[in-house]
N, C-alpha and C positions, 0 to 999 in steps of 0.2 A: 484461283486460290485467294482467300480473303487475306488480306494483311490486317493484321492486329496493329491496333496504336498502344500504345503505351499512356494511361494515364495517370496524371502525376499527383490524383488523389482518388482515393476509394473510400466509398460515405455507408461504411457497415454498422449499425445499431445506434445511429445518431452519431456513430464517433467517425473521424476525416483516419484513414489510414494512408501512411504513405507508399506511392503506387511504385517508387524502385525498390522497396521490400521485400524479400520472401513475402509468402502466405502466413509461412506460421509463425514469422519473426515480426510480421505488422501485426497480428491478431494481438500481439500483447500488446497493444498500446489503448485497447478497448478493458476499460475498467472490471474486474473482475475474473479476465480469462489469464490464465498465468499459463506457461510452458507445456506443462501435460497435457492441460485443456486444448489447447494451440493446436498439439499434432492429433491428440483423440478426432477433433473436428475434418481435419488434413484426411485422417483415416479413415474415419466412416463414410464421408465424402468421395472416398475415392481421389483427391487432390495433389496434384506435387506441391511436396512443402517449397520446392525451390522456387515453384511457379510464381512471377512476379503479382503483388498484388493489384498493379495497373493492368494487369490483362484479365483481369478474371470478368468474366462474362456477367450480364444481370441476371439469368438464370441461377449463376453457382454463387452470388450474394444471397437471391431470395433463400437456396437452399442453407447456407451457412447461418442466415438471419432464424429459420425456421428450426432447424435443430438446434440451436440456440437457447429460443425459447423452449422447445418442445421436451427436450434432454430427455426422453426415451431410453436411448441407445447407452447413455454414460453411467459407471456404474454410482451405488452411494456415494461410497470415502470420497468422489470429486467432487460433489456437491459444497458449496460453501457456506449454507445453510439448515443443517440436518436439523432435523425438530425444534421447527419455529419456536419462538414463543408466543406469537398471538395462536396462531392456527397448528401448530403442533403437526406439520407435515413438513417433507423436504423439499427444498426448493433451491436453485443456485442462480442468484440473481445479478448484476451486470450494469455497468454503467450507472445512471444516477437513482436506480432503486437502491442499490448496494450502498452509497454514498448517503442517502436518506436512510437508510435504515442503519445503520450503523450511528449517524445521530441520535435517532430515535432511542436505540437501547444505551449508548453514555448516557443522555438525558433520564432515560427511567433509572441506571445504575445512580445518577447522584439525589433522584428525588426520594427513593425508597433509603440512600442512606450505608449505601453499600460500600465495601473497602474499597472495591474497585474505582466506585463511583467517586469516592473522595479524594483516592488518590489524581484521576482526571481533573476534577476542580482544583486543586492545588498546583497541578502541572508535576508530577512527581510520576516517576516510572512507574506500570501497573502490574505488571508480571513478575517480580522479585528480585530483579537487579539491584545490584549494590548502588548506593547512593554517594560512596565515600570519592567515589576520584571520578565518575561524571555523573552528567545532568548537574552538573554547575551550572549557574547560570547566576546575574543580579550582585546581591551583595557577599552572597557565599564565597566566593571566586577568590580565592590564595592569600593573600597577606598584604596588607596596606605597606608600603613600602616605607611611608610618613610616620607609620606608628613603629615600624622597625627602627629607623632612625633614631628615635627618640628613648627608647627604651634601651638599644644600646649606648646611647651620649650619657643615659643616666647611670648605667652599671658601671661604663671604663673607668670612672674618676675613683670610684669608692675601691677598684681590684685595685688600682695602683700606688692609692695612698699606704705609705707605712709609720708605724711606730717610732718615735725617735726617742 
């Protein structure tokens, strides 16, 4: 009987996954796979999600690494890229492509001039969140407490004065 070692890192898509992990609890820490992705892979694979990811064989990486790329088996709606804008096909991309291209379209949102795009440049929430009580940040942030001071030393004197 072979004895398994346990190893205390697993090098899946460029990314070091930690090897006392679940399967599908290390799989998210490779950029782009989020929870569903995680177990869809576990299942197609045929994989225990408990199975630690230091034991997993270099066979069942190449496979993991390969349906990855290949996404076949996964339906649309998982994809995180549905109809590119360069190439206008779907694609669900991982790691430092996802991370590059996600640069790439902020960059074309602020040169074309777009709401989105300006909001980015300014640092300002993009998707329609209220502004009033966060994303504070600088000189926005509550009330100078120097200028409270002051504005109340100048009101008390004038409430208290009376007529004689």
């Amino acid at each position: 009987m072979v004895q398994e070692t346990l190893k205390p890192f697993q090098r899946v898509l460029k990314t070091d996954l930690d090897g006392s992990l679940a399967i599908s609890r290390a799989l998210l820490k490779i950029h782009g796979i989020g929870f569903s992705l995680a177990n869809a892979i576990c299942t197609s694979l045929h994989l225990s999600r408990e199975k630690k990811a230091g034991l997993l064989t270099d066979e069942e990486v190449r496979n993991i690494e390969s349906f990855i790329k290949d996404k076949k088996e996964l339906p649309l709606w998982m994809f995180n890229r549905r109809a590119d804008y360069e190439s206008g096909e779907d694609k669900h991309l991982v790691g430092p492509d996802l991370k590059l291209t996600q640069e790439f379209d902020i960059k074309r949102l602020k040169k074309i001039r777009a709401y989105k795009g300006m909001r980015h440049a300014i640092g300002q929430p993009v998707r329609g969140q209220r502004t009033r009580s966060h994303f504070r940040h600088g000189r926005a942030v509550g009330v100078l407490k120097s200028k409270v001071a002051k504005v109340a030393a100048a009101t008390k004197p004038t409430e208290g004065k009376e007529k004689k």
